[in-house]
C-alpha positions as a Markdown table, in Angstrom:
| # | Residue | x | y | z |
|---|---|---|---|---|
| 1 | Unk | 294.4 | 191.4 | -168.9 |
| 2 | Unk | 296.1 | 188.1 | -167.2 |
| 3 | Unk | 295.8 | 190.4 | -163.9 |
| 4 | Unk | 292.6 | 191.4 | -164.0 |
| 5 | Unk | 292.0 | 187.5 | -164.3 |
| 6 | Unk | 293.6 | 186.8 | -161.6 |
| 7 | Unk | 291.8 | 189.4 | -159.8 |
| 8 | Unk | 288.2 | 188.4 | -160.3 |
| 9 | Unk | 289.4 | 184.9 | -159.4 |
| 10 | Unk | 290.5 | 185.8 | -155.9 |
| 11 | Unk | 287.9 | 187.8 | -155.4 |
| 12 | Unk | 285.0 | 184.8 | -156.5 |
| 13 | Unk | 287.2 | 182.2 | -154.2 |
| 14 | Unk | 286.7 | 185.2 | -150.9 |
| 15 | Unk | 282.8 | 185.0 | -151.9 |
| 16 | Unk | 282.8 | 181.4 | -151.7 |
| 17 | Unk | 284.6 | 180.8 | -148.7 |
| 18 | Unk | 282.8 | 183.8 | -146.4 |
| 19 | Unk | 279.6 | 182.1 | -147.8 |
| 20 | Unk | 280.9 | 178.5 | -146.6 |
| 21 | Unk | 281.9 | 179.6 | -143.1 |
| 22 | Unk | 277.8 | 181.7 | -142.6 |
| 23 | Unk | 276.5 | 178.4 | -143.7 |
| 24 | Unk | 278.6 | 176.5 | -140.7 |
| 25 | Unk | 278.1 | 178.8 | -138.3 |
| 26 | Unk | 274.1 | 178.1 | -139.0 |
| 27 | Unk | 274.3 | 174.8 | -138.9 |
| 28 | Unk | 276.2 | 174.1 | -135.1 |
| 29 | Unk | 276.7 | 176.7 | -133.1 |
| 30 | Unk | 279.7 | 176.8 | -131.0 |
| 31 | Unk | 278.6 | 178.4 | -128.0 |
| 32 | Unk | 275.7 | 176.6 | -127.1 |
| 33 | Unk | 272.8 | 179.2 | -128.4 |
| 34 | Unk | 270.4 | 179.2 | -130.9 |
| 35 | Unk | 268.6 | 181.9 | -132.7 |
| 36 | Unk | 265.1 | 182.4 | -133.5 |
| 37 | Unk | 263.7 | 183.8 | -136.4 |
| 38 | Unk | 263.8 | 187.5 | -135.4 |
| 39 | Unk | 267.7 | 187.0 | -134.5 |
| 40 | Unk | 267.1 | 186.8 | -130.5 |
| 41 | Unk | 269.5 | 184.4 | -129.0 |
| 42 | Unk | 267.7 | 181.7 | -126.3 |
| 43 | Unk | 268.6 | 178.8 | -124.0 |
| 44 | Unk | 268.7 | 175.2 | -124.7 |
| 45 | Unk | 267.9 | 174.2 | -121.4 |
| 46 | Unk | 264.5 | 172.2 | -120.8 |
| 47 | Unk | 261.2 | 174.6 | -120.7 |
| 48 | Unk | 260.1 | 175.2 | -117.2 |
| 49 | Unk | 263.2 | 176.0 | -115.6 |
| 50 | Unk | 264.6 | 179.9 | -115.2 |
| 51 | Unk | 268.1 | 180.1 | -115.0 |
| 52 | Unk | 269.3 | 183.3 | -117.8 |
| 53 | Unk | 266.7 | 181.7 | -119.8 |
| 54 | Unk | 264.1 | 184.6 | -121.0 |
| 55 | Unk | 261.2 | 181.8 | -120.7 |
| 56 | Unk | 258.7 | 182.0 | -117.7 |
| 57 | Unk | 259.6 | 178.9 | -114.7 |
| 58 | Unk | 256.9 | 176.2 | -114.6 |
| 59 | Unk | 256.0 | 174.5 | -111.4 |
| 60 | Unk | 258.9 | 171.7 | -109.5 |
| 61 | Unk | 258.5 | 168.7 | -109.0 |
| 62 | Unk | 257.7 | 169.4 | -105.1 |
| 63 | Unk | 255.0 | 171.8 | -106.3 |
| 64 | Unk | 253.1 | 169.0 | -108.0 |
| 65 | Unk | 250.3 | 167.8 | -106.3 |
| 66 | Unk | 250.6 | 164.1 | -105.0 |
| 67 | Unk | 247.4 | 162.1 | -106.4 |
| 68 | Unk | 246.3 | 158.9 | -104.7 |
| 69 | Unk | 248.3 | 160.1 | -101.4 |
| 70 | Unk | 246.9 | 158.4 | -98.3 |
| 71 | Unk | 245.8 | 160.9 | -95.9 |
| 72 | Unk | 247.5 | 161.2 | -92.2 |
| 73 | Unk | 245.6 | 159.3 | -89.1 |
| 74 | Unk | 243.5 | 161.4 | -88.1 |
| 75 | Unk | 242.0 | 160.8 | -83.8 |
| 76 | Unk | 238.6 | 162.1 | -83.4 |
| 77 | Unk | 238.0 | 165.1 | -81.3 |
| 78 | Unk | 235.0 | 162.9 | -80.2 |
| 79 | Unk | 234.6 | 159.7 | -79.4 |
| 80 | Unk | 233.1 | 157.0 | -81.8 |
| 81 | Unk | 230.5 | 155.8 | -79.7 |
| 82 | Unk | 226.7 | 156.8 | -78.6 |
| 83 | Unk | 225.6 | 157.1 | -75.6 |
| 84 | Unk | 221.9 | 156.6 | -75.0 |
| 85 | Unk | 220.2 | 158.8 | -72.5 |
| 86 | Unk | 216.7 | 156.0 | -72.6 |
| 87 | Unk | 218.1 | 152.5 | -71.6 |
| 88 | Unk | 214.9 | 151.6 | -72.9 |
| 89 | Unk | 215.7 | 151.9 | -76.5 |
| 90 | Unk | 219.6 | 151.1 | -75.9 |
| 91 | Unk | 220.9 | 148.4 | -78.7 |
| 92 | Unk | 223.9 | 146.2 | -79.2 |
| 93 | Unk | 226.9 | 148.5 | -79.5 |
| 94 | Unk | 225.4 | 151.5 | -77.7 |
| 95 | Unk | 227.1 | 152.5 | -74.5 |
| 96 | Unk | 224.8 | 153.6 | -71.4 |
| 97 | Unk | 225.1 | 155.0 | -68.0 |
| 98 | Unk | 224.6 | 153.4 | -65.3 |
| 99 | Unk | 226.0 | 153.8 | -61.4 |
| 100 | Unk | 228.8 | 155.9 | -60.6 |
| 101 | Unk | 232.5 | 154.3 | -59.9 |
| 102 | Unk | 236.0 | 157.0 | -59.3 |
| 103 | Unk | 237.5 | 156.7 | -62.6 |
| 104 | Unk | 239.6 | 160.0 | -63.2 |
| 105 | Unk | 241.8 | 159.4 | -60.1 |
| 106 | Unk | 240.9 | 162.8 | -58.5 |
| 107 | Unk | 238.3 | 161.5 | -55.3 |
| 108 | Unk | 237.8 | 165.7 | -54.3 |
| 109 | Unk | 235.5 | 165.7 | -57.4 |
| 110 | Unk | 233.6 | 162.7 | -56.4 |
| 111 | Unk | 232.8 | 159.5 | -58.4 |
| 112 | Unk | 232.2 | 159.7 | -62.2 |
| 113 | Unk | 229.1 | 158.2 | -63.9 |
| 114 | Unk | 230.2 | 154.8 | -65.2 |
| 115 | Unk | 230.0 | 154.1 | -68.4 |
| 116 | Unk | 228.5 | 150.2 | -70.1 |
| 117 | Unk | 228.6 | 148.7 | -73.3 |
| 118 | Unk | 225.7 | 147.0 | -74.6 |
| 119 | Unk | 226.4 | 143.3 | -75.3 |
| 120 | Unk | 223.0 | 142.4 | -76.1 |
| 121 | Unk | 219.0 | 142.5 | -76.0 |
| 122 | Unk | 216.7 | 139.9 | -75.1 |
| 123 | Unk | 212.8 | 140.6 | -73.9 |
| 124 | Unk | 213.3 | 143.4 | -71.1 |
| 125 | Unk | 216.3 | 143.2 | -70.2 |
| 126 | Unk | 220.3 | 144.4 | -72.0 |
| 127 | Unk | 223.6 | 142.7 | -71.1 |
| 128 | Unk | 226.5 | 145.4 | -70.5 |
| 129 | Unk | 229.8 | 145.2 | -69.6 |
| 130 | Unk | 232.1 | 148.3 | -68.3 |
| 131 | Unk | 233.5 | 150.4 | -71.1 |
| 132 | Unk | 237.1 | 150.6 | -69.5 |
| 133 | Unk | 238.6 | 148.5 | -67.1 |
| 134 | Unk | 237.7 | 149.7 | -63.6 |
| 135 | Unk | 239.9 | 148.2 | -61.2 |
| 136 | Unk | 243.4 | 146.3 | -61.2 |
| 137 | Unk | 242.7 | 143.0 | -59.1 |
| 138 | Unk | 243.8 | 139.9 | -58.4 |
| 139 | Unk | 241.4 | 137.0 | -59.3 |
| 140 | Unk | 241.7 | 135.4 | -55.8 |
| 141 | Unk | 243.7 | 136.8 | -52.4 |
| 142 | Unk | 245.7 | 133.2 | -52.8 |
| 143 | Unk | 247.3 | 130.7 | -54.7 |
| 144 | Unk | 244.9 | 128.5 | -53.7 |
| 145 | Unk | 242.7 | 125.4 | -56.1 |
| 146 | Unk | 239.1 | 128.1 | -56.5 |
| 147 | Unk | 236.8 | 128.4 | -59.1 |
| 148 | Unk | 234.8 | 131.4 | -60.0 |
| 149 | Unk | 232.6 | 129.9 | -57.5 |
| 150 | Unk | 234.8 | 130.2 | -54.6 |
| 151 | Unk | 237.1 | 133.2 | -55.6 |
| 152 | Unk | 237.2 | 136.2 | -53.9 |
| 153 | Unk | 236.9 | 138.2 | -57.3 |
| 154 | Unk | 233.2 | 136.7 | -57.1 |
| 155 | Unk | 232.7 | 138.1 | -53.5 |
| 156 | Unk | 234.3 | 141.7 | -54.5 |
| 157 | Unk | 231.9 | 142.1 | -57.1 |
| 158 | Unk | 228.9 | 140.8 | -55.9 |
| 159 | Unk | 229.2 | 142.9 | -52.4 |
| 160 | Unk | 231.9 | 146.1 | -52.3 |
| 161 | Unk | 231.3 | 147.0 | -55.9 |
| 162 | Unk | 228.1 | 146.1 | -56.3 |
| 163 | Unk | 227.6 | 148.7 | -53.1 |
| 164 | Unk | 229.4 | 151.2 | -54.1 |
| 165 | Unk | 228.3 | 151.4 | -57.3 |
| 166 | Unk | 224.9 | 151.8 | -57.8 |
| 167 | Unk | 221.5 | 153.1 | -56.0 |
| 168 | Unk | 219.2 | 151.6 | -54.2 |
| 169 | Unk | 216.8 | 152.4 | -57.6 |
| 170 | Unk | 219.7 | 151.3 | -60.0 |
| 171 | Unk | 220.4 | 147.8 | -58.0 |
| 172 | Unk | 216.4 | 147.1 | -57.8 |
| 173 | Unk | 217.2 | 147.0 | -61.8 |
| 174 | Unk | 219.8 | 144.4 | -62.1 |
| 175 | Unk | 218.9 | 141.0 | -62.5 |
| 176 | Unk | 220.1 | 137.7 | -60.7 |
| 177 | Unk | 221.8 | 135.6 | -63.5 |
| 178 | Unk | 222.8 | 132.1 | -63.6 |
| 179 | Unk | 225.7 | 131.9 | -64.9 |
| 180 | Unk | 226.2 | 128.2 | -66.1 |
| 181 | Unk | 229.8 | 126.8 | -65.1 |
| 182 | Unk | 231.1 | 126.1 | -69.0 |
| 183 | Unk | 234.4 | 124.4 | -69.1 |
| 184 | Unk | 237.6 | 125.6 | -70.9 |
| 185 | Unk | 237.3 | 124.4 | -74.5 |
| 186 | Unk | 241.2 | 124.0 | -75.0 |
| 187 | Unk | 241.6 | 122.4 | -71.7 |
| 188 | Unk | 238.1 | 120.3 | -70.9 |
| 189 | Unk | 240.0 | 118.3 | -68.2 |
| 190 | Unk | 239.8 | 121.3 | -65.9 |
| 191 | Unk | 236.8 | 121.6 | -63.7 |
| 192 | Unk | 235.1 | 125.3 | -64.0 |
| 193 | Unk | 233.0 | 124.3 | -60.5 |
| 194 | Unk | 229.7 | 125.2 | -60.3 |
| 195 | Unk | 227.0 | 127.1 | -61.6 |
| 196 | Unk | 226.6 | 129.9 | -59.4 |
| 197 | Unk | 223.7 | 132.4 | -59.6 |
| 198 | Unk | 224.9 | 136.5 | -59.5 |
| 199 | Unk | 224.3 | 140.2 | -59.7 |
| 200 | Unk | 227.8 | 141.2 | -61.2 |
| 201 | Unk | 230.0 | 139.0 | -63.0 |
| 202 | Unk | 232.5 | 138.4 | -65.2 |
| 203 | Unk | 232.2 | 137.3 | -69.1 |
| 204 | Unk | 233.0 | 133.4 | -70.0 |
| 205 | Unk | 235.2 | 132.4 | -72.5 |
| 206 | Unk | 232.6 | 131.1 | -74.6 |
| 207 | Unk | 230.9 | 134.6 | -73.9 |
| 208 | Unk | 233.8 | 136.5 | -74.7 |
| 209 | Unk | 233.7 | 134.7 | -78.4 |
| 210 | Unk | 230.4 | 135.3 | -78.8 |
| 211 | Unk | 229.8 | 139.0 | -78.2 |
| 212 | Unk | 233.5 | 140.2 | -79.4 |
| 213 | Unk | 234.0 | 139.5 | -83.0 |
| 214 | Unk | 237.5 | 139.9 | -83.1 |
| 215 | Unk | 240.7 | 140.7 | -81.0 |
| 216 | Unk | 240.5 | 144.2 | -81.9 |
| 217 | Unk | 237.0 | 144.6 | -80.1 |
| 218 | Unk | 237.6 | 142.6 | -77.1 |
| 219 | Unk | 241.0 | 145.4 | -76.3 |
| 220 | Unk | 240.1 | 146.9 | -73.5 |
| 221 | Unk | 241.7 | 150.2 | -71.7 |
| 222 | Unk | 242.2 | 150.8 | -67.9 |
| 223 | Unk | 240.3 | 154.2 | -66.5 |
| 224 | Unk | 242.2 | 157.4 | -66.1 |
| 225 | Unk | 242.4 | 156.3 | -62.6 |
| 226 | Unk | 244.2 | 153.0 | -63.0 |
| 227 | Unk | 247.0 | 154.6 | -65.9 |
| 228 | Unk | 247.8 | 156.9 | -62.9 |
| 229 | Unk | 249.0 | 154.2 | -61.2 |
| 230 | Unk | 251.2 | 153.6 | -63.5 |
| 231 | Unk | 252.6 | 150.4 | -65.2 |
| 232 | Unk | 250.3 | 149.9 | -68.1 |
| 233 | Unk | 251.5 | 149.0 | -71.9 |
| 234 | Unk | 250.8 | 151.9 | -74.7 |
| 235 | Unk | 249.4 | 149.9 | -77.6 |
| 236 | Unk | 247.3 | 151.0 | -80.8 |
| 237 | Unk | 244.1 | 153.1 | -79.6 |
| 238 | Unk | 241.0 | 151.0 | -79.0 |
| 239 | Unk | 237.6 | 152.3 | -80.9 |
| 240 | Unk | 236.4 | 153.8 | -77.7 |
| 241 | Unk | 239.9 | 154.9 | -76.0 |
| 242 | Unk | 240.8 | 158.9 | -75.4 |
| 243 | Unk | 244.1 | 157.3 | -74.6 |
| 244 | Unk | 246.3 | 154.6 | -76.0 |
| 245 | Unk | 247.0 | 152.4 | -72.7 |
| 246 | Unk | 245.6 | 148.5 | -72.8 |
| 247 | Unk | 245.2 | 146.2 | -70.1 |
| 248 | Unk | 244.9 | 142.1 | -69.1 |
| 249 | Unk | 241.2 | 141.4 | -67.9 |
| 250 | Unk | 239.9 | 138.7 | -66.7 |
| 251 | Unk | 237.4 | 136.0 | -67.9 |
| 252 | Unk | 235.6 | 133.5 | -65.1 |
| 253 | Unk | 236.4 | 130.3 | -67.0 |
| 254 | Unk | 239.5 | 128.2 | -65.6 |
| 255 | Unk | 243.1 | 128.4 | -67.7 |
| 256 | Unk | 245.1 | 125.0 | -68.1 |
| 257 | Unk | 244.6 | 124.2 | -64.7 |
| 258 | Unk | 243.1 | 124.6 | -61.5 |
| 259 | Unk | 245.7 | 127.4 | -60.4 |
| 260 | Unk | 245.1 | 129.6 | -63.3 |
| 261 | Unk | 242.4 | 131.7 | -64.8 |
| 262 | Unk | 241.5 | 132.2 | -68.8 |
| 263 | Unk | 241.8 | 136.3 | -69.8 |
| 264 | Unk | 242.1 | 138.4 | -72.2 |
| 265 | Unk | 245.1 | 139.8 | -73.3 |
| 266 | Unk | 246.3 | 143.6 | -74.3 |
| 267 | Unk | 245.3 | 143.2 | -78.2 |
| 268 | Unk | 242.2 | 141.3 | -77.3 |
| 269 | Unk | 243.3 | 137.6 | -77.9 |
| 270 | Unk | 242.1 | 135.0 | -75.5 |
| 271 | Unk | 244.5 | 133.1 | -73.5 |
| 272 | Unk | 243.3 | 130.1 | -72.8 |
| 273 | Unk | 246.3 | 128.8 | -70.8 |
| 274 | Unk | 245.4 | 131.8 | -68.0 |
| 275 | Unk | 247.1 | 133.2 | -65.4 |
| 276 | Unk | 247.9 | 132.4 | -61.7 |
| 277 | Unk | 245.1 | 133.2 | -59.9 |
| 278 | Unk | 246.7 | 135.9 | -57.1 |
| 279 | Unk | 248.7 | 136.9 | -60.5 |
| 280 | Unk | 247.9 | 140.9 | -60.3 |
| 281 | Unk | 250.4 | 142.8 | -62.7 |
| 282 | Unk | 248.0 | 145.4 | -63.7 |
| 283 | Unk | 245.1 | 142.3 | -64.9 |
| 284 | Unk | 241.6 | 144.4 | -64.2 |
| 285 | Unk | 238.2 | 143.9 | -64.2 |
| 286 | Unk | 235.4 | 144.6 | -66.9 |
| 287 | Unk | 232.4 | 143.8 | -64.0 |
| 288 | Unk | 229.0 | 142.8 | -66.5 |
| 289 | Unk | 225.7 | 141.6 | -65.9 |
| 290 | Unk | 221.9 | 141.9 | -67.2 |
| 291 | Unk | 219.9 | 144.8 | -66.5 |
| 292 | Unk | 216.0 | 145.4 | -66.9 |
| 293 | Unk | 215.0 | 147.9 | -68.9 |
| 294 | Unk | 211.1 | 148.2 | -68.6 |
């Protein structure tokens, strides 16, 4: 009898512990795995990733799609002006053609029609200045006390260019402009000479303000012909440019003194302090002047 005591004993004491050692294994699982209701063993590791995992891969981080991304520069195929074929109804901003000039550095082709921005309208008559630059030129053959009245920049334009340039029909069209003599208005001490009266000119300061709103419209890039020559600064692509090249250009007013000239400089500021007057280093020339339309 004391046996079969001792007997049922053990045997309740083996019931208890296999039960206590199921009831462990349940609760934290040595190896890492869990098992789902149907007895399947799966993964911890994070949904969305494959590994031996049997759960499908969601997308990576790379494979998201970026939101609020700016979108790379893009340069026009074409260029973001107009040209108008009717000079007639030509407005502030449009370009025009007018005369022909060699631009693309290849003379067996002959000259290229020139290109004009329209500065402004008043009556019959538009204001343009030459899209690019078209030449690289000193503002007087010396170092010498001149004026725009007396420099041989105001003889170049007014006879070889204005010659070579245009037709007998096209110069019957452009006007003679006085061109009052305005002085420098960060150095008034300097005398700008006379007023003169003109065909082809160049812009004033005080005309350079006025139709340029900022910097960034008064840049200005050589032709093809003149970046062959080499020597020209790359800089960020004016609003007109098929290339990224800038340029000096001169104004007419004087500079800080009687020896120097006021320009423009390759991102379109005005320097009022100007350079030497037989100072060349790739400056050029934007020739303008007043056209009739009607």
């Amino acid at each position: 009898m004391k046996n079969a005591v001792k007997i049922i004993a053990l045997l309740i004491a083996a019931v208890l512990a296999l039960s206590h050692c199921a009831c462990a294994k349940k609760a934290s699982p040595a190896d890492g795995k869990r098992t789902d209701p149907n007895g399947s063993k799966v993964t911890d590791k994070p949904a969305g990733t494959d590994g031996n995992a049997n759960v499908t891969a969601g997308p990576s981080v790379t494979d998201a799609p970026e939101t609020g991304a700016p979108e790379p520069t893009q340069v026009p195929e074409e260029l973001s002006y107009k040209i108008v074929d009717d000079i007639k109804k030509a407005a502030a901003g449009d370009v025009i053609i007018f005369g022909t000039y060699e631009q693309d550095g290849d003379t067996s082709n002959g000259k290229e029609p020139l290109e004009w921005l329209v500065l402004e309208k008043s009556g019959n008559a538009i204001l343009v200045i030459t899209l690019y630059a078209v030449e690289s030129k000193v503002f007087n053959d010396s170092r010498d006390y001149i004026t725009w009245e007396t420099s041989t920049m105001r003889a170049w334009l007014n006879d070889d260019f204005y010659r070579e340039t245009f037709s007998p029909d096209e110069s019957a069209k452009i006007k003679n402009t006085t061109l009052v003599a305005e002085k420098n208005p960060q150095n008034e001490n300097v005398s700008p000479g006379n007023d003169t009266e003109d065909k082809i000119f160049l812009l004033s300061i005080q005309e350079a303000e006025k139709y340029f709103k900022d910097n960034s419209e008064r840049k200005c890039s050589p032709s093809e012909a003149l970046v062959a020559t080499g020597g020209f600064t790359v800089s960020s692509r004016p609003w007109y440019a098929s290339h990224s090249y800038a340029c000096l250009w001169w104004l007419r007013s004087p500079g800080m003194d009687k020896l120097k000239i006021a320009y423009v400089d390759k991102g379109g500021a005005i320097s009022y302090s100007g350079n030497q007057v037989d100072y060349n280093n790739n400056t050029c020339v934007r020739p303008a002047m007043w056209v009739v339309i009607e």
